[in-house]
Each structure stands twice: as C-alpha cells, then as structure tokens.
C-alpha positions in Angstrom: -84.0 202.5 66.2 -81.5 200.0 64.2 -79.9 197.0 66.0 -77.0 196.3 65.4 -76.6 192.5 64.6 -74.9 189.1 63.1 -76.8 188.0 60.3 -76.9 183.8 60.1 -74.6 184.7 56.8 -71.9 186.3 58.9 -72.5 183.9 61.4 -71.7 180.9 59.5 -68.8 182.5 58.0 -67.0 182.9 61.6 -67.9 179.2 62.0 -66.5 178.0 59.2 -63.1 180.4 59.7 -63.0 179.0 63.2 -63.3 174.9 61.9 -60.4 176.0 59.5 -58.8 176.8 61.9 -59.0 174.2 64.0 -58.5 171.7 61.1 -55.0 174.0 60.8 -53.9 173.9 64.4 -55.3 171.0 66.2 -53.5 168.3 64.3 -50.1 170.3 65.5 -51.2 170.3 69.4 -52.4 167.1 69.2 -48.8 166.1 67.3 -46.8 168.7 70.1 -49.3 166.5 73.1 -48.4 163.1 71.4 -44.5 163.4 71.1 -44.6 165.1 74.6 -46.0 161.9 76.1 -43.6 160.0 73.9 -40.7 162.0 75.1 -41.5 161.7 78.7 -42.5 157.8 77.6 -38.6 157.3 76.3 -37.5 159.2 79.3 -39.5 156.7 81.7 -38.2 154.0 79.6 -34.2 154.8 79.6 -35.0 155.5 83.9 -36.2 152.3 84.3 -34.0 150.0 82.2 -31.0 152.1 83.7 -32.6 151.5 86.9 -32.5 147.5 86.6 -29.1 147.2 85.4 -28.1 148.9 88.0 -29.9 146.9 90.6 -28.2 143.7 89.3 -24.8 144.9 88.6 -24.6 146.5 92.5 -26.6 144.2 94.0 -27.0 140.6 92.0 -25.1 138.1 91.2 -25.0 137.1 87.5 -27.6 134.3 88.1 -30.1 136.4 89.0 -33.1 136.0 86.9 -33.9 139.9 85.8 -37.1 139.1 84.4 -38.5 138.0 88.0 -37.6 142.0 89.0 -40.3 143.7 89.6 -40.7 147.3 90.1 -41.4 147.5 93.5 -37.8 146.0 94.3 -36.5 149.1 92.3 -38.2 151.5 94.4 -37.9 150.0 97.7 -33.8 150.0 96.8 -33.9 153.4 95.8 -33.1 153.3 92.5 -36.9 154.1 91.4 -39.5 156.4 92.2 -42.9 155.8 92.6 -43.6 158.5 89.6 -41.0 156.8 87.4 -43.5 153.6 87.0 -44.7 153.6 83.2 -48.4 154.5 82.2 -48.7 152.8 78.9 -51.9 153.4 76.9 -51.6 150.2 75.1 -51.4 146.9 76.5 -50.3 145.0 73.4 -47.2 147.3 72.8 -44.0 146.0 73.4 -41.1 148.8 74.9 -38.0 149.2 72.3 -35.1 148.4 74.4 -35.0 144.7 77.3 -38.5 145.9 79.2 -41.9 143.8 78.3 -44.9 144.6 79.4 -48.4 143.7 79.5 -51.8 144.0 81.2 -53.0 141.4 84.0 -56.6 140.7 84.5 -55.6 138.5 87.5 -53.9 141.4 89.2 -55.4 144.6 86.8 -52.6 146.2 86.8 -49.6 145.9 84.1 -46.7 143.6 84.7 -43.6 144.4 83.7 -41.1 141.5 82.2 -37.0 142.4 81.9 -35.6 140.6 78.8 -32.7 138.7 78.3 -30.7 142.1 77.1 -31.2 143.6 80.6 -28.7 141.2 81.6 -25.2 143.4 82.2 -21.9 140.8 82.6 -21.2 141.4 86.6 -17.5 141.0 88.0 -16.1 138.0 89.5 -15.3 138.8 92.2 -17.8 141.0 92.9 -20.2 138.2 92.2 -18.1 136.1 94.7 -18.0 138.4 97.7 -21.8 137.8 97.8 -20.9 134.5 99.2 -19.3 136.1 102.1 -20.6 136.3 106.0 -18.8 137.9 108.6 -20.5 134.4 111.0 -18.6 132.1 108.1 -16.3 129.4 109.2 -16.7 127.4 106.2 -17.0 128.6 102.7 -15.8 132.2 101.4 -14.1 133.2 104.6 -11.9 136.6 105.4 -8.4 137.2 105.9 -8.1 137.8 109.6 -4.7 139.6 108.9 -5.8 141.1 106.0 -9.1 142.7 105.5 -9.1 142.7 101.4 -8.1 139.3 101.2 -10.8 136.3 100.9 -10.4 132.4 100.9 -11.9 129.4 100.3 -12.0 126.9 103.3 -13.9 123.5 103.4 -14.8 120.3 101.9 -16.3 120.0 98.5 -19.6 120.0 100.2 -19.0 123.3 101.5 -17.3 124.7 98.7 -19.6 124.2 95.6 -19.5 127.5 94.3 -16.3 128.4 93.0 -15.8 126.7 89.9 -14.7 128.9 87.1 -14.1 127.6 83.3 -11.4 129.8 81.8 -9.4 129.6 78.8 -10.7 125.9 78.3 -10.0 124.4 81.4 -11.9 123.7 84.7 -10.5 125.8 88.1 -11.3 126.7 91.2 -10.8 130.1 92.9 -8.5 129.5 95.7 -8.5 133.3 96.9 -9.1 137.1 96.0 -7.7 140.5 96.6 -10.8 143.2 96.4 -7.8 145.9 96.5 -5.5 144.5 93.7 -8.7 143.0 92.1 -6.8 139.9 91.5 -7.9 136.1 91.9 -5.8 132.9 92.5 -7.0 130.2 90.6 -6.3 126.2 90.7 -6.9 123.7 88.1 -9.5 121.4 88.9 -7.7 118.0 88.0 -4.3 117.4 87.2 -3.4 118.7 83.9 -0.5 116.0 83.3 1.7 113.2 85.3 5.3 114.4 84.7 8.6 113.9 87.3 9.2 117.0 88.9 12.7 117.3 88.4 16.3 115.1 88.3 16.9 116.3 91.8 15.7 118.3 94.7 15.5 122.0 94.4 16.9 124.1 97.1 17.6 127.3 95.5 15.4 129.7 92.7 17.2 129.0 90.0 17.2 125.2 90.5 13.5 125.2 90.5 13.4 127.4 87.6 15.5 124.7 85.4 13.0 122.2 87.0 11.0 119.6 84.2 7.6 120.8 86.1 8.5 124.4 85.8 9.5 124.2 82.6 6.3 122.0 81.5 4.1 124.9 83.3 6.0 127.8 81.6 6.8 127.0 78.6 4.8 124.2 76.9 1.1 124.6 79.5 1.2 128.6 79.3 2.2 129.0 75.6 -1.3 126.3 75.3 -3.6 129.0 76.2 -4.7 131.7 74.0 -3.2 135.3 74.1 -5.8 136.7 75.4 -5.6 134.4 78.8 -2.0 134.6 78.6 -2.2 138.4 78.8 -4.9 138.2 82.0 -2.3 136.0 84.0 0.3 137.9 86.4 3.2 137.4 87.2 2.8 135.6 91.3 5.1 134.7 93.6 5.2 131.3 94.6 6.6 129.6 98.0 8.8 126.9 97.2 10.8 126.4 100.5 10.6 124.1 103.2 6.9 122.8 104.1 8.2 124.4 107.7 8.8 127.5 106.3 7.1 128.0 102.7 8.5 130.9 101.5 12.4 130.7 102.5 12.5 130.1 98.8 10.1 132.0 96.0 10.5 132.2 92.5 8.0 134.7 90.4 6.3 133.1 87.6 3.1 133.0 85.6 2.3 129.5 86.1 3.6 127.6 89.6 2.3 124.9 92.5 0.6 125.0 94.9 2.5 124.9 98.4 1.4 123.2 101.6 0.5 126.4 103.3 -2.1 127.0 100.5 -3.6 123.5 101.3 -3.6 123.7 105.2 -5.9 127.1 104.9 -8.4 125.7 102.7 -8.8 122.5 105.6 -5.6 120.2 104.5 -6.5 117.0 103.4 -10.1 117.4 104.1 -10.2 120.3 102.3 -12.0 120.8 98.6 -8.5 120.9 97.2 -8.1 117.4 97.8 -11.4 115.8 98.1 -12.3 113.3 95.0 -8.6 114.7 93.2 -5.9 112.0 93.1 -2.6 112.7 94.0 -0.6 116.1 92.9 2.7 117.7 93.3 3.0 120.5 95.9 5.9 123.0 95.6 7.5 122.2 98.9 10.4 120.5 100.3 10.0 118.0 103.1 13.9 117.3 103.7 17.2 119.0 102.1 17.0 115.9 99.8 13.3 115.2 99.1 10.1 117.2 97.9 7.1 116.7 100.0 4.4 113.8 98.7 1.2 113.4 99.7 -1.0 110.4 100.9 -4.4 110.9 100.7 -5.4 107.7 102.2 -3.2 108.5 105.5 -3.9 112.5 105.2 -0.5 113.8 105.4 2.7 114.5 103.4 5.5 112.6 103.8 9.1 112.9 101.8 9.5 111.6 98.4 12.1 111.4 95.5 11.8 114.1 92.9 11.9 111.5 90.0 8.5 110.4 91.0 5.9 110.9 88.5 3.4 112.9 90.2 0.3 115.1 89.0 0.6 118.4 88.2 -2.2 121.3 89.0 -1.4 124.9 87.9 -1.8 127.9 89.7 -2.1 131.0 88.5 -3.5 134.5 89.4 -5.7 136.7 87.1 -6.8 140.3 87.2 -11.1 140.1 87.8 -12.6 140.3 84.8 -16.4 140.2 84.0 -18.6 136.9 83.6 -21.5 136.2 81.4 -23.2 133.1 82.6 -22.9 130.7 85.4 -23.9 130.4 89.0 -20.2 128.7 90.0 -21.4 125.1 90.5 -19.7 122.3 88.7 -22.8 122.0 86.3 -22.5 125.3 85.5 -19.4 126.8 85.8 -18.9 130.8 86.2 -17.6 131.7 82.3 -16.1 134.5 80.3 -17.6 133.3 77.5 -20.5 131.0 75.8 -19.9 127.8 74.3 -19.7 129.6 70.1 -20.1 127.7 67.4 -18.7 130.7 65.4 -14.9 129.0 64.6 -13.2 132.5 63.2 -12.8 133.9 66.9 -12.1 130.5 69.5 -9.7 129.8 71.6 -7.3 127.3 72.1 -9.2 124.6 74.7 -12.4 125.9 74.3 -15.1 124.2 73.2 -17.4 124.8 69.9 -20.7 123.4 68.7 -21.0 122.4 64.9 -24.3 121.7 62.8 -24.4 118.0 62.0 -27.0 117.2 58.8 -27.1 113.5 59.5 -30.1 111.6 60.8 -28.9 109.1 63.0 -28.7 111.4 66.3 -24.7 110.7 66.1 -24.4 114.3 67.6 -27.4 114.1 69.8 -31.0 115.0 68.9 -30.1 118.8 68.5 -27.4 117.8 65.8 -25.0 120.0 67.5 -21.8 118.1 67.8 -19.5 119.7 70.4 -15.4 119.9 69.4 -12.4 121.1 71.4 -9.9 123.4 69.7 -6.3 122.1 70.0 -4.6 124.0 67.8 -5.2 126.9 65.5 -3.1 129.3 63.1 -3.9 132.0 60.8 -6.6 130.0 58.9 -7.8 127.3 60.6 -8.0 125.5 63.3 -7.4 121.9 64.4 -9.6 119.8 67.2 -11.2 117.0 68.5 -14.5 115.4 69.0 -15.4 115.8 72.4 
C-alpha cells in the first residue's frame, strides 16, 4: 500500500515559505512591540514630569531643589503610582523633556534626576503662606479679625524672609489678602529726603496737593515701568490722627505708611524700623503737626511739616508668580532674572554687559552690571552700578 508523504523537496519548500514569511511580518511586530513600549514610555514620561510640577507648585516653595525629588515623595503624596515608575532599557539614555536618569551600582536601581526645566514659577503668596503656623507669634502671623488676611510681625531677626525685588527696587511684604490675592508692599530704604508739605494736612484734598504725595504719584510712580505700574492698585491709605488713622483716607497708587501699620508689625522694635533711619509716616500727631519719629527714644512725637524727612512707598500689588529667590536679603524673591538682553528691561532694573578687557575692571567673569534709568523707543540710558 502507498504512504502518503512529504518529500524533503516539499519540505524545504514550506520552510523556506514560512522564513519569508517571517522575514515579511516579524520586523512589523517587532516595529508594532517597539513603538508600543515607546508609547507607554512617553506616557510614563508626560505622568511623571506632570506629576513633579505638580508636587512643587502645590506643595513647594520656589526654592525647592526639584532635582533632590525622588520618586518615592511622588507616590507617598499621591500624585504617583507605584506602576507609573519608568522601566528604562538603557541606562545611558537621557528622557526628552526635564527628567534624567541613570543607573546606580551603589543602590542597583535607577535614580532619577529633575532638571532645571521642571522648575514651574510658583505664586507669591502662595510661596509665603508656607511660612505660616497657627502656634506663630512672631513672623507670618494671621489676622485674628480676618481669616484671609496675613502679617508680618517682629524684628528683623524674626522677619528674614520677606524681601521682594520688584520693578528695581528692594521691599518688604507688609501683608496679604489670600481672597483678593493682593500684597502690601514697603520699600526697604527711604527712596528720597523731601519736606512733606508747606503745612499740615487735615483734610483729603490737602494731602493730595501735598510735595510727598505729589513726589510719590507723579514723579516715583511714572519711574517704574508700565508693566509695574499696571500691577499696582489703587489702596486706601489712613492719613488721620495717629489716635484714630483712618478719620482721613485718600485712595492712591503710591502712599505712607501710617502708625497703625507700624504698631502691628512690633512698633519701634519691629523689622520696619530696625537698621532704617528715620521716615515719614502718614499721620497727624496734633491739628498743627505730622507725627515724627525718634528711633533712639522709640516713639513719635509732633513735628513741623517742613521738615525734611525720608520717604518709603507703599503700595499694594495683585500676586503674581516668582522665578527665583528664597526671600532673604541675599536673595531676594523676583519676577525676573538679572538679563543682559537690553531690548526688553525695565526702568531700575539691573543688566549684566560683556566686558572684553583684561584688567578684571568688571570682575573676573567680565560681566559688568548697569542700572537702567531711563529708556525710550531705542535705547536706553544707565549707570554703572
């Protein structure tokens, strides 16, 4: 009887249609496999970078230092899983994007780095309100009549961290509103020694025609660029009797502090006097005489408004975002970074030009640094700082 059988001819024929085959279809599985894993790779990726800016933007102030967060901190705050951590298949590669990572012997396992573009600029004032606790008595301290409102109280020792450098000059952050989202800001020094005015103000509109109110309104505000001009409401500020601050206001962009202001952040103590000579306040001490201040002998006491005093502005700004800083005095909470770009400054600010000499004149990174004092259309005027 005949069997039925494959000879070795037919055989090798099925072979070879089979290795055609597989030469046909296993580069497209292996290319479907590959971008799968790359898709789910990307998706990882954007989980994880989204993950960490959110961490710091709810949780950290600007200062903190992205590249020490690990994964671990992501997933114990909720924002990771523990099937979201990356699997990468080669340790040299670096991820598109702000996360770096590589393998550790040390540890065997990969550690993950955050570049400098995970940073995300955090608000002010949210950045600020981390300062807060409810057991404060110095420092950032709560409103006890007002739950959204928070002040400064202390000496300079105890309030280091408020320092904010904005529109080219130096202030400190009196207070903030988290409802209106506003700040009240003081200058850090006197900006200028004027006389206040040719003779006591008792009423709005004498204030108003006052030298110092015209000097802060007219020739200190129009100083600042637009854009700062634009961030600076309109406040109201107390004027009246030191007994009774606001039996006179007037509303204004720019204005003085009053006595009230100083008394809540610990009078003559306080970090609004400490190491600052003399200033005008916006007060009156007697129907014919603004109140003075004596530093030395820590209280106010009348004086003639055709004294020459120093002047520190007040203002308040909606919150905006900051890029750099951790609020000391060294380093400053900021909008913006020192540029050496000079098409887009402001008036104040401060800009770092190349210097090609070899005599270190402008220090031994031949940067020199220059404050803008004017500008127009097509150029801009300043001064060697």
């Amino acid at each position: 009887m005949k069997k039925n059988a494959f000879t070795l001819i037919e055989l090798l024929g099925v072979l070879l249609l089979l290795a055609v085959i597989a030469l046909i279809t296993f580069p497209i599985i292996d290319n479907t496999l590959t971008n799968s894993r790359n898709e789910a790779y990307e998706r990882q990726k954007d989980n994880i970078i989204e993950a960490a800016r959110m961490y710091v933007t709810e949780n950290g102030n600007y200062d903190t230092d992205i590249k020490s967060l690990d994964f671990q901190t992501l997933i114990n705050a909720g924002y990771l899983k523990d099937g979201d951590i990356l699997d990468p298949r080669d340790s040299s590669k670096k991820m598109p994007g702000c996360i770096v990572y590589n393998w550790s012997n040390s540890k065997n396992q990969y550690i993950y780095e955050y570049s400098e573009e995970c940073k995300v600029p955090v608000s002010l004032i949210k950045t600020l309100l981390k300062q807060y606790d409810s057991s404060n008595t110095t420092g950032l301290v709560k409103d006890k009549n007002n739950s959204n409102l928070y002040y400064y109280t202390g000496t300079n020792e105890e309030v280091a961290n408020n320092f904010l450098w904005y529109g080219g000059h130096q202030w400190r952050v009196i207070e903030f509103d988290t409802s209106a989202n506003t700040l009240t800001l003081i200058t850090q020094q006197p900006l200028t020694i004027i006389q206040a005015a040719s003779t006591v103000w008792k009423t709005k509109e004498s204030y108003e025609s006052s030298y110092v109110n015209q000097w802060l309104n007219d020739y200190f505000l129009s100083s600042l660029d637009s854009s700062i001009q634009n961030n600076i409401l309109d406040n109201t500020f107390n004027i009246g009797m030191y007994t009774d601050v606001d039996s006179v206001t007037t509303i204004q962009k720019v204005g003085l502090p009053d006595i009230q202001q100083i008394e809540r952040a610990g009078n003559f103590d306080s970090f609004l006097i400490n190491n600052n000579p003399e200033y005008m306040v916006g007060n009156l001490c007697d129907n014919s005489n603004l109140c003075q201040m004596d530093i030395n002998g820590k209280k106010f006491f009348v004086g003639s408004p055709n004294n020459f005093q120093g002047v520190r502005a007040v203002i308040k700004i909606s919150d905006f975002t900051i890029i750099e800083g951790d609020g000391t005095l060294t380093s400053s909470y900021r909008t913006t970074n020192k540029t050496s770009d000079t098409n887009e400054v402001q008036v104040g600010e401060y800009i770092n030009v190349p210097y090609s000499g070899d005599d270190n004149a402008c220090g031994v990174d031949n940067m020199c640094t220059f404050r803008v004092v004017s500008k127009d259309n097509d150029s801009i005027k300043v001064v060697l700082n």
